[in-house]
ROPADO-423176 format. One record per residue (C-alpha): residue number from 0; residue in one letter; x, y, z. Coordinates in pm, 1 decimal, m for minus. Layout:
REM residues N
{NUM; A; {X; Y; Z}};
...
***
This chain:
REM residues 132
{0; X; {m3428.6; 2101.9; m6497.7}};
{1; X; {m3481.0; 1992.5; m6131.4}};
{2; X; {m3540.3; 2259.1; m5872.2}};
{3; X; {m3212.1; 2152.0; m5674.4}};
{4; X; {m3015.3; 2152.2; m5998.9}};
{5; X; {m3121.6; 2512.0; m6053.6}};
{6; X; {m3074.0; 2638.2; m5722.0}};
{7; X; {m2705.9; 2506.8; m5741.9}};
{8; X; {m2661.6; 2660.7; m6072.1}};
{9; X; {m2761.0; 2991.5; m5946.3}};
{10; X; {m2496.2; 3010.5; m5724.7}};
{11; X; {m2221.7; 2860.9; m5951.8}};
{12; X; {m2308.5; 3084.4; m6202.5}};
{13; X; {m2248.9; 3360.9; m5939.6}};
{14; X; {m1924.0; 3230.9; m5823.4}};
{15; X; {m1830.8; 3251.9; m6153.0}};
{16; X; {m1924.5; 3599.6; m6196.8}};
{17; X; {m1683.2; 3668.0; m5892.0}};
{18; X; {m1416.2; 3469.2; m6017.2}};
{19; X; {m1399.6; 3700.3; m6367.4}};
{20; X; {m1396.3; 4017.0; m6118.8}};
{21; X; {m1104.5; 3838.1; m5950.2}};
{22; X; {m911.6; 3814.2; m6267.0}};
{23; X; {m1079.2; 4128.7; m6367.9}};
{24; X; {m1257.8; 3990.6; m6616.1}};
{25; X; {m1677.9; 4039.9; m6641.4}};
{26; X; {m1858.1; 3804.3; m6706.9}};
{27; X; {m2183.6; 3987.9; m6844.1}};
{28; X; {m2379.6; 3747.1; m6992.5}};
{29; X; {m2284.2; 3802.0; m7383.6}};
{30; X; {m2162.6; 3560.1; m7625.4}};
{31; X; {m1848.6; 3758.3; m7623.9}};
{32; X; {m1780.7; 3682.5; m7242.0}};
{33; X; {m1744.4; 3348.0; m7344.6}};
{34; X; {m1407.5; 3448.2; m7454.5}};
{35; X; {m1317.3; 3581.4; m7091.6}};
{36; X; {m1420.8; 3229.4; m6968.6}};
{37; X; {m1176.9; 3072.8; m7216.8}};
{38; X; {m934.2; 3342.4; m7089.8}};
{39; X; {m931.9; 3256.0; m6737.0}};
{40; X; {m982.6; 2899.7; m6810.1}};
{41; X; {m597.9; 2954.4; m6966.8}};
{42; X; {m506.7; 3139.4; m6634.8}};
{43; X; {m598.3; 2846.2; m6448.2}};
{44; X; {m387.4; 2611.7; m6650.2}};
{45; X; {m85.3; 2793.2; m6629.2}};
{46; X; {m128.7; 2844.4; m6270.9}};
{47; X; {m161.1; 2460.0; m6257.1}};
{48; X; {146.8; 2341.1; m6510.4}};
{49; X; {332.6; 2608.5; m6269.6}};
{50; X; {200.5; 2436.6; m5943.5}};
{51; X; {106.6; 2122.0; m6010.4}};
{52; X; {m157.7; 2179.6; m5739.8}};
{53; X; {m520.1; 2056.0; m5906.8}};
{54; X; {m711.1; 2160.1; m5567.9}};
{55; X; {m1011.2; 2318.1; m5651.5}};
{56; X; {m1030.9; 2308.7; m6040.3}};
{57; X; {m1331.1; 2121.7; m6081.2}};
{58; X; {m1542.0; 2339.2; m5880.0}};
{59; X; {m1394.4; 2631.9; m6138.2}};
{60; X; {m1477.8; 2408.7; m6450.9}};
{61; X; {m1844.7; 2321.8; m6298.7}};
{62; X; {m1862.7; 2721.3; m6212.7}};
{63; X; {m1760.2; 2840.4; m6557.9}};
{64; X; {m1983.1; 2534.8; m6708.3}};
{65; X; {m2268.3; 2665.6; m6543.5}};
{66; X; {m2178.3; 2984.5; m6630.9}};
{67; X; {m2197.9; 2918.8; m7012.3}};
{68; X; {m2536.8; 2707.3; m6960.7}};
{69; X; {m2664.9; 3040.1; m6863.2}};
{70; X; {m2535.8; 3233.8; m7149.0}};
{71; X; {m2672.7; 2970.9; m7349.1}};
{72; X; {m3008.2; 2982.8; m7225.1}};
{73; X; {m3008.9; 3361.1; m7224.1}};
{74; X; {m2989.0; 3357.6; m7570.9}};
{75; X; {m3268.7; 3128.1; m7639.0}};
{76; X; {m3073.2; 2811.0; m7737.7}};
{77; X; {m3111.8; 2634.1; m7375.3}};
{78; X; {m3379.8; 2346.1; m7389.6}};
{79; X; {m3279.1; 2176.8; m7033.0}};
{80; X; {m2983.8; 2065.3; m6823.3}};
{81; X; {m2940.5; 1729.1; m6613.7}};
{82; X; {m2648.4; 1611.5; m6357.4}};
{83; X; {m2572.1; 1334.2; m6546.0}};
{84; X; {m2600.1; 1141.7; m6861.9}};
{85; X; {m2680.6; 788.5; m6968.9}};
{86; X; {m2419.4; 748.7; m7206.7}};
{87; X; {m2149.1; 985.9; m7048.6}};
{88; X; {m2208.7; 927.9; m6672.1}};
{89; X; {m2212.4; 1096.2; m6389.0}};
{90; X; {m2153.6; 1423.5; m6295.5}};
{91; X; {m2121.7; 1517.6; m6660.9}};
{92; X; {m2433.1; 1819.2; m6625.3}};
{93; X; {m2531.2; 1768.4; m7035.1}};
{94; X; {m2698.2; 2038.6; m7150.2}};
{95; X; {m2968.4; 1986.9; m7468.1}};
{96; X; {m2972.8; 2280.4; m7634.8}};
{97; X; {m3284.0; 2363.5; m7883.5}};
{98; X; {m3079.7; 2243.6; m8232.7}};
{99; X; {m3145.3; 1879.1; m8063.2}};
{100; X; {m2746.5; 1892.4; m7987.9}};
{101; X; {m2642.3; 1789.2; m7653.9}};
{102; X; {m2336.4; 1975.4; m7535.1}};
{103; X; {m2095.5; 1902.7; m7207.4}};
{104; X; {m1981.3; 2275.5; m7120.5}};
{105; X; {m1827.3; 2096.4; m6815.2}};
{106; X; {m1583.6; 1901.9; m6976.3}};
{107; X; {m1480.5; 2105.2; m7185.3}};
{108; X; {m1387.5; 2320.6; m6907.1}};
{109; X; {m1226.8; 2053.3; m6728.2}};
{110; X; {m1017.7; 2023.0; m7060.9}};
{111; X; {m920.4; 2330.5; m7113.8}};
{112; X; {m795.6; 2310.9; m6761.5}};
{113; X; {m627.4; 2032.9; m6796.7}};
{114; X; {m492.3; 2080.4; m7151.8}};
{115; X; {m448.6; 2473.9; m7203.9}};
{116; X; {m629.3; 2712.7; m7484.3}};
{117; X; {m571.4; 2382.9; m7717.8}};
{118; X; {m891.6; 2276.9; m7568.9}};
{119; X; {m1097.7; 2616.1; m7617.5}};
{120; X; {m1437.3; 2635.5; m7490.1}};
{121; X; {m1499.5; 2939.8; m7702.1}};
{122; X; {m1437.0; 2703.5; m8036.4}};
{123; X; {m1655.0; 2412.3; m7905.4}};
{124; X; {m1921.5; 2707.6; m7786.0}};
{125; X; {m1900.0; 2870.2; m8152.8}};
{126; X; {m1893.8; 2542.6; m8353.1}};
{127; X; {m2125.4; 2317.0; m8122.5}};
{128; X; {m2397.8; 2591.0; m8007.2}};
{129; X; {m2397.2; 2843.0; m8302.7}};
{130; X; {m2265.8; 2615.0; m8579.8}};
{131; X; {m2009.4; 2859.8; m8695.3}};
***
């Protein structure tokens, strides 16, 4: 992973730390605190079909992306991450994971923003990283 990619994830991955205190929430690193990321993800998208107001969600998805990238890579599965992908595009932050897989933690946040607990990361995380 590129230094400046790293350094940015740091932070996100703090930020999302503070954003489970703020729903009171922590965010400690486990594979069960994936589940807390799932629940605030939910949080979010009620707040948004409430408000209508999308200000500020994709910084939350790319936090809580990053986030799970770490979890991942705390638990040994993490090969590397990159900003974007050739197929995928842009601003997608793939992250290749040591089963050869190649996983988008940010989109599926961005989903389950967008589309409620329908759109779990915790499944995709399960099924896509563990292959339960």
């Amino acid at each position: 992973m590129e230094k400046e990619l790293q350094k940015m994830r740091e932070k996100l991955v703090e930020l999302a730390v503070e954003i489970g205190k703020d729903f009171d929430y922590k965010l400690d690193y486990s594979v069960e605190s994936i589940k807390h990321v799932d629940e605030i993800l939910s949080l979010v998208h009620d707040d948004f079909m409430q408000t209508g107001n999308n200000e500020g969600l994709n910084g939350i998805a790319l936090e809580m992306a990053m986030y799970i990238s770490r979890v991942i890579e705390k638990k040994g599965f993490f090969i590397d991450m990159s900003r974007d992908h050739q197929e995928f595009g842009k601003d997608t932050f793939p992250v290749t994971l040591t089963n050869g897989k190649t996983i988008f933690p940010y989109v599926w946040c961005q989903k389950h923003i967008e589309n409620g607990s329908q759109d779990s990361v915790w499944s995709k995380f399960n099924t896509l990283v563990y292959g339960k």
